[in-house]
C-alpha positions in Angstrom: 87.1 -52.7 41.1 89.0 -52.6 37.7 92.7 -52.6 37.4 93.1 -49.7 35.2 94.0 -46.5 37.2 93.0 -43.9 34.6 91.9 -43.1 31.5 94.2 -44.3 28.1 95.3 -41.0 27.2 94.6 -41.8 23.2 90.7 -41.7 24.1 91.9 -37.7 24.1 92.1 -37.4 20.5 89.5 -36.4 18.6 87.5 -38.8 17.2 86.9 -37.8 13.8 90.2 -37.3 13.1 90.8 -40.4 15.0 88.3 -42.4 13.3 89.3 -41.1 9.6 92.8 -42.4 10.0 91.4 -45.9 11.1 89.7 -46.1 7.7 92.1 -44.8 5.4 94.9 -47.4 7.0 92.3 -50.2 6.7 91.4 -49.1 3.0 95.1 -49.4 2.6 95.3 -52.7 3.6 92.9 -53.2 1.9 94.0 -52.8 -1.5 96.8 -55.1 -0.9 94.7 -57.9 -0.4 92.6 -59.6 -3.1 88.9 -60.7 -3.3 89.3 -63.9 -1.5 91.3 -62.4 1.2 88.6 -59.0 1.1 86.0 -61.2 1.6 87.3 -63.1 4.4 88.5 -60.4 6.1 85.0 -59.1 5.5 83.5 -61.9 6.9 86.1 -62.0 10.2 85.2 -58.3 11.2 81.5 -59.5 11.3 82.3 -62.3 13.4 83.9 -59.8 15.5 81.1 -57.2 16.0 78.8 -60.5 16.5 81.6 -61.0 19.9 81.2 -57.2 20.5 77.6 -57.6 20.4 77.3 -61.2 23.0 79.9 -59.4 25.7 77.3 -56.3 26.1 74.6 -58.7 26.5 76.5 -60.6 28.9 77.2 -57.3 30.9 74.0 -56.2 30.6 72.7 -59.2 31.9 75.4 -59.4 34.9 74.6 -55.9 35.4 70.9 -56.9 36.5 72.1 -59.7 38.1 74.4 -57.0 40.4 71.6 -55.1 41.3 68.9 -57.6 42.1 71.6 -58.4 44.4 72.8 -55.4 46.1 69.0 -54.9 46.5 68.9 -58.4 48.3 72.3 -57.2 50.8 70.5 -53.8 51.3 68.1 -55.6 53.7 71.3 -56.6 55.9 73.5 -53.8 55.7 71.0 -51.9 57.1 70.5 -54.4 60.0 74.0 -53.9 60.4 74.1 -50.5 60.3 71.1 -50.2 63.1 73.3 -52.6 65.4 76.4 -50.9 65.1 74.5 -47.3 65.9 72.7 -48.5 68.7 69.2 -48.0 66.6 67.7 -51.4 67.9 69.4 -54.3 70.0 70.2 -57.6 68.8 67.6 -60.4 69.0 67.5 -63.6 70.0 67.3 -65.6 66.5 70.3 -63.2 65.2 72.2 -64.8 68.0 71.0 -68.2 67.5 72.4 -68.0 64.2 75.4 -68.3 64.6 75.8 -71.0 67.5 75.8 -67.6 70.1 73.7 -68.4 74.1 72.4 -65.4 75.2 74.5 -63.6 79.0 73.1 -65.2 81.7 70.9 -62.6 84.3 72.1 -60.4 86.4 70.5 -62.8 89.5 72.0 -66.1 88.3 75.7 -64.6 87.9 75.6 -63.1 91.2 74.6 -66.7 92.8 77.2 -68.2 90.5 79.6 -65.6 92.3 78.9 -66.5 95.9 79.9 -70.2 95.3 83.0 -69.5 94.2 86.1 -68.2 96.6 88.1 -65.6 95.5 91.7 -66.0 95.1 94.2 -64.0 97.3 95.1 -60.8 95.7 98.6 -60.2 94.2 100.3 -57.2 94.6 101.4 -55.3 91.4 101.5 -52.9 89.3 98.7 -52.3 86.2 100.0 -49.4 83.7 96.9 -48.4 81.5 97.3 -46.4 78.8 94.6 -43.2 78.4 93.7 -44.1 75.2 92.2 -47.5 76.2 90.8 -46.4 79.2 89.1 -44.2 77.2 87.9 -46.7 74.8 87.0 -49.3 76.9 84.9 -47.1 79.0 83.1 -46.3 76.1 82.6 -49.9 75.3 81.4 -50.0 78.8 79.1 -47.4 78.5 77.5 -49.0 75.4 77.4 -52.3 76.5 75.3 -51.3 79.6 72.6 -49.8 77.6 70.5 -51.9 75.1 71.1 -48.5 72.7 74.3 -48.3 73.1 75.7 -49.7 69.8 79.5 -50.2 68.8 82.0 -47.3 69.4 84.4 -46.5 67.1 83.2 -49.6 64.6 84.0 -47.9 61.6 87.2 -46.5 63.0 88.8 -49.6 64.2 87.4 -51.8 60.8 89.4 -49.6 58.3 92.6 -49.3 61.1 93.1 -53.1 60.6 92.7 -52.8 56.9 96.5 -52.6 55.3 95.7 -50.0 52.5 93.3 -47.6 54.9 95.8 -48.1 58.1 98.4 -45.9 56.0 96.0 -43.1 55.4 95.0 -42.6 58.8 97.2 -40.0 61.0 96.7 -39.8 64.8 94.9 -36.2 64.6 92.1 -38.1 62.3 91.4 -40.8 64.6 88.5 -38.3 66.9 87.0 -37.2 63.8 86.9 -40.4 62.4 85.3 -42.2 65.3 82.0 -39.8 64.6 81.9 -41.9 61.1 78.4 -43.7 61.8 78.2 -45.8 58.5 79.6 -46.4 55.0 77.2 -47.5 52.3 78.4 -48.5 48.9 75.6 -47.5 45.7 76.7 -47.5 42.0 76.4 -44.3 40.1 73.0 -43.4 38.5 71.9 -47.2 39.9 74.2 -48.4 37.1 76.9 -50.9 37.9 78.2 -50.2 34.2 78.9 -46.4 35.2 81.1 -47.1 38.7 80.6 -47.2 42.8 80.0 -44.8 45.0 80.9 -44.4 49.0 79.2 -42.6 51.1 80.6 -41.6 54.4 77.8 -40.9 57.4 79.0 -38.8 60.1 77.5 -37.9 63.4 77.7 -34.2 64.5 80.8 -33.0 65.1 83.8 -30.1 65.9 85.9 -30.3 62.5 83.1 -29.9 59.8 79.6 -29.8 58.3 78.9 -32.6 56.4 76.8 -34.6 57.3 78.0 -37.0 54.5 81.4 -37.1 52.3 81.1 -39.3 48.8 84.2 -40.7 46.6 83.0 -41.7 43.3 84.9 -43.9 40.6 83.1 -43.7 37.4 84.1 -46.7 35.1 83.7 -47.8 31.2 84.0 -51.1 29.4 87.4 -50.6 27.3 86.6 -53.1 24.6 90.4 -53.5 23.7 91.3 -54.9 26.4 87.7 -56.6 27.2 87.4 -55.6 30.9 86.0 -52.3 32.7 88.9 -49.9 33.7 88.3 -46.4 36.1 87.6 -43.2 33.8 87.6 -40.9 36.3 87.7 -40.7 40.4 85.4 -38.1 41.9 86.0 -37.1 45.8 83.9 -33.9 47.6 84.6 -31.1 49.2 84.8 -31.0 53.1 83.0 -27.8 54.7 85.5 -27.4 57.7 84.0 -25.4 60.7 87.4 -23.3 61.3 91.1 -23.2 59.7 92.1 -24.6 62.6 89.8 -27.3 61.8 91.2 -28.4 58.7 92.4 -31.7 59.6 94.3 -31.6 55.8 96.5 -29.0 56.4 98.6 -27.1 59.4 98.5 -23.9 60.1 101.8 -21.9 61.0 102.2 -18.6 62.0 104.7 -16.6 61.1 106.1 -12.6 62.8 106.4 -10.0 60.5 107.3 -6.3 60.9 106.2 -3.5 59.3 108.5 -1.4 57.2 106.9 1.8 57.4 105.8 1.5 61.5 107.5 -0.5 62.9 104.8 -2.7 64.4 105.2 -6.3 64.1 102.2 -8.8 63.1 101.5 -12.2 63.0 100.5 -13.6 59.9 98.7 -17.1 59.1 99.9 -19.6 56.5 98.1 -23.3 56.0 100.5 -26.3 54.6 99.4 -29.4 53.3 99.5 -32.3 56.0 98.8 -36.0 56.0 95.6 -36.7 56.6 92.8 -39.4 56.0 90.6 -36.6 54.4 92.9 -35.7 52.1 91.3 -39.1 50.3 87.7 -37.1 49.0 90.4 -34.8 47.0 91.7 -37.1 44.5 95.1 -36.5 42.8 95.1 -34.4 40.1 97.7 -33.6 37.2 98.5 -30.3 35.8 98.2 -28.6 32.6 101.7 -27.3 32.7 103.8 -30.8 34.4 101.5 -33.3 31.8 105.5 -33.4 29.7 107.7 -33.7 32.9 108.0 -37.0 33.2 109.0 -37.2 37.4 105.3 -35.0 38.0 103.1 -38.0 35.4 105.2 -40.5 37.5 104.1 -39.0 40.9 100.7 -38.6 39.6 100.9 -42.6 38.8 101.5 -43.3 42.2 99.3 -41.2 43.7 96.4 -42.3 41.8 97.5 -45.9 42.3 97.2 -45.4 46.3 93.9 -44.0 46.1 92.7 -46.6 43.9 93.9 -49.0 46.4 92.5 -47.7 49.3 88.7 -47.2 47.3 89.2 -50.8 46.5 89.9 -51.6 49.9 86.8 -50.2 50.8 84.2 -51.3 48.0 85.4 -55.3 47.8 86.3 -55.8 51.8 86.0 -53.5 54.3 82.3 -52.0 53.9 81.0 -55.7 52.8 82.8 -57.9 55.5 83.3 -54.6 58.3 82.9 -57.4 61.3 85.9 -59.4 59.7 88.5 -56.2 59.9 86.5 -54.7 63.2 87.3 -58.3 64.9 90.7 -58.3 63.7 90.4 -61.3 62.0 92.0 -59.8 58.9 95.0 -59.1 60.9 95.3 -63.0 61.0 95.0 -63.2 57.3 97.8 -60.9 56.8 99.8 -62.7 59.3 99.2 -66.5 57.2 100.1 -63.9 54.3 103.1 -63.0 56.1 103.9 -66.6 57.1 103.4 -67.7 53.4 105.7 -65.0 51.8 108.8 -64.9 54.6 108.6 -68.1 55.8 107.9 -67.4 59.5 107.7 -70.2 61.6 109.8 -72.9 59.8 112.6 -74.6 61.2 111.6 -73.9 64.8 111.5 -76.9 66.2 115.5 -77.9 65.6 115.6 -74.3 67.2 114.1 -75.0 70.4 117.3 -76.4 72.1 119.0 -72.6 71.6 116.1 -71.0 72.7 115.3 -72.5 76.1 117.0 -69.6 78.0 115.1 -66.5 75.9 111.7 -68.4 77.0 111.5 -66.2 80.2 112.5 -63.5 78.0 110.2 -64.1 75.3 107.1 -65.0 77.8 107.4 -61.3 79.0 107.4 -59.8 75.5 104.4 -61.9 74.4 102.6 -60.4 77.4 103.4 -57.1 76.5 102.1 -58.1 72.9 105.1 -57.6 71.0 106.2 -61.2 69.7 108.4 -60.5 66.5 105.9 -61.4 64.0 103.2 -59.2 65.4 105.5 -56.3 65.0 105.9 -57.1 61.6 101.9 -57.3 61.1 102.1 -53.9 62.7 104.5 -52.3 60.8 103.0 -54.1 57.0 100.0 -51.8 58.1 101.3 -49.0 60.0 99.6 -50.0 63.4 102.4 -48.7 65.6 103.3 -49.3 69.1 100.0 -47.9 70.5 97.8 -50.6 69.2 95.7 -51.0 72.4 92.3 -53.8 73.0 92.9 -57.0 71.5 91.6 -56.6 67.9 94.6 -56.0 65.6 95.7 -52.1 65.1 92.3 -50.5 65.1 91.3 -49.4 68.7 94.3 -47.6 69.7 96.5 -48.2 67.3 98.5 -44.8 66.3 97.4 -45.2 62.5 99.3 -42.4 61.6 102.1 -43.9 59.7 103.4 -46.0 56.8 101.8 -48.2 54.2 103.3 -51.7 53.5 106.3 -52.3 51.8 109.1 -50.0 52.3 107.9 -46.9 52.8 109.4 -45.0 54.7 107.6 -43.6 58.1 106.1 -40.0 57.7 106.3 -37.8 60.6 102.5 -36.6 60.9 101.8 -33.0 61.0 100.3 -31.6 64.2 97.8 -28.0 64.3 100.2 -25.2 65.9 
């Protein structure tokens, strides 16, 4: 994904007239010089279109190289894609693969069972919270049945990813577990012109669709000698109601009529936080382009969603099982570890902390050891997080991005 957030607002001008002034200053220069020098100069500028000339070839060439490729992973994304949907089941070799033995049968574990004695029971307590219960009796449900696919794959892949986490508000989270698939494609089968996602949803309550796209068309800016984003694309989401509208919250206000009397209720719709908000890329207006605090919020904006379509195009749609797993979570925690220096010093601590190890055994049981708080917070997980793979299955998702921004109160339909 390149590094350049928009377009360089000199591409703007026109080109003639910018193109006329490029000659008459080089003529200028020109005429300072003399033959020797012109000649040189001369011969430089040819060298330099020669360069021009070997970098489009090169391109060109990677381009090809890109799409044989993508061609190639095609094949196993859409393995992937069948698995997590519950179009096929898994077979034995794709097991073998990776060092996996199949479950043993239903008749063995049962004998297995009889030869072992059960320990007494302990008395206690077990608090569950509804929105695991829920989950995991999904996962139940699709484990039992050879269709049955991967719940909420999608869902809990981009909740443990740092820059999507932030995006994601609570209300999002059932819409959001109807997302099926994402495929990546490049524009007009050109990986020269950008990417493109596609969203796949299964039917459901909030809207239409039946896919949403984000596009990020690119160029090759030869000044700088690296492709940079021209233009970001989103869609346009067909929501079934108002009330739908996962993007913004309807309030109704009490108003009475001057001339009757009679009071009414009207209907105004805000904008809210929400995950969809990300197929309607920022735009700038005509009339704030010379405020300087609107092209500074327009920045920012347009540096988040960048983020967040990188996020998906380079790791979460190519390596889903590594962010659905929570693995990545790990990663940000050596990240973590790396950048604050967690863990160091601890063993001419331990002396000090002999009488918080009760304390501290209870907490790690309750998952909330200081550092995976601060994992959780980095990507907005929240206390919710529920399952045992990072933020995604039950995490809250609804709040902050890393760094020190600070936590938005998420909007709720009234």
């Amino acid at each position: 994904m390149p590094s350049q957030v928009h377009a360089d607002p000199a591409r703007d001008i026109d080109s003639d007239s910018d193109a006329t002034t490029a000659r008459v200053d080089l003529l200028e220069v020109m005429r300072e010089m003399t033959v020797p020098e012109r000649r040189r100069v001369y011969a430089l500028q040819g060298l330099l279109k020669d360069y021009h000339a070997l970098r489009a070839q090169m391109r060109a060439e990677v381009a090809a190289l890109t799409k044989e490729s993508v061609a190639e992973c095609r094949a196993i994304f859409d393995a992937r894609r069948d698995i997590v949907s519950g179009a096929r089941d898994i077979t034995p070799e794709e097991l073998t693969r990776i060092g996996a033995v199949p479950a043993p049968s239903s008749s063995s574990t049962a004998e297995a069972a009889k030869g072992e004695e059960k320990p007494a029971a302990k008395k206690g307590v077990k608090v569950v919270d509804p929105v695991d219960e829920k989950q995991n009796s999904e996962l139940e449900k699709a484990a039992a049945s050879p269709s049955g696919g991967i719940p909420n794959f999608w869902l809990t892949a981009m909740s443990n990813s740092e820059a999507l986490n932030s995006l994601i508000t609570e209300k999002d989270r059932d819409a959001l577990s109807h997302l099926v698939n994402i495929e990546k494609t490049f524009i007009d089968e050109d990986p020269e012109k950008g990417d493109r996602l596609v969203f796949h949803f299964s039917p459901n309550e909030y809207f239409t669709n039946a896919t949403l796209t984000k596009e990020y068309h690119t160029e090759y800016d030869e000044d700088h000698g690296e492709m940079r984003i021209a233009d970001v694309v989103g869609c346009t989401v067909d929501w079934k109601s108002p009330k739908k509208n996962l993007t913004v919250i309807v309030k109704q206000k009490k108003q009475r009529n001057k001339k009757s009397g009679q009071m009414r209720i009207v209907e105004r719709e805000e904008p809210c936080e929400s995950f969809f908000n990300f197929f309607s890329p920022p735009t700038q207006k005509a009339e704030d382009e010379d405020e300087e605090e609107e092209d500074d919020f327009f920045e920012q904006e347009m540096e988040m969603d960048v983020e967040a379509g990188t996020a998906l195009l380079e790791a979460v749609v190519p390596r889903a099982i590594f962010y659905y797993t929570g693995e990545a979570v790990v990663e940000t925690g050596k990240e973590l570890r790396e950048q604050f220096g967690f863990g160091e010093g601890e063993e001419d601590e331990e002396g000090d902390e002999e009488d918080e190890e009760d304390e501290d055994e209870d907490d790690d049981e309750a998952g909330g050891s200081n550092f995976r708080n601060i994992v959780r917070q980095r990507g907005g997980g929240g206390a919710a997080a529920a399952g045992g793979r990072g933020r995604g299955r039950g995490g809250a998702g609804a709040g902050t991005g890393a760094g020190a921004q600070p936590p938005q109160q998420e909007c709720k339909q009234q």
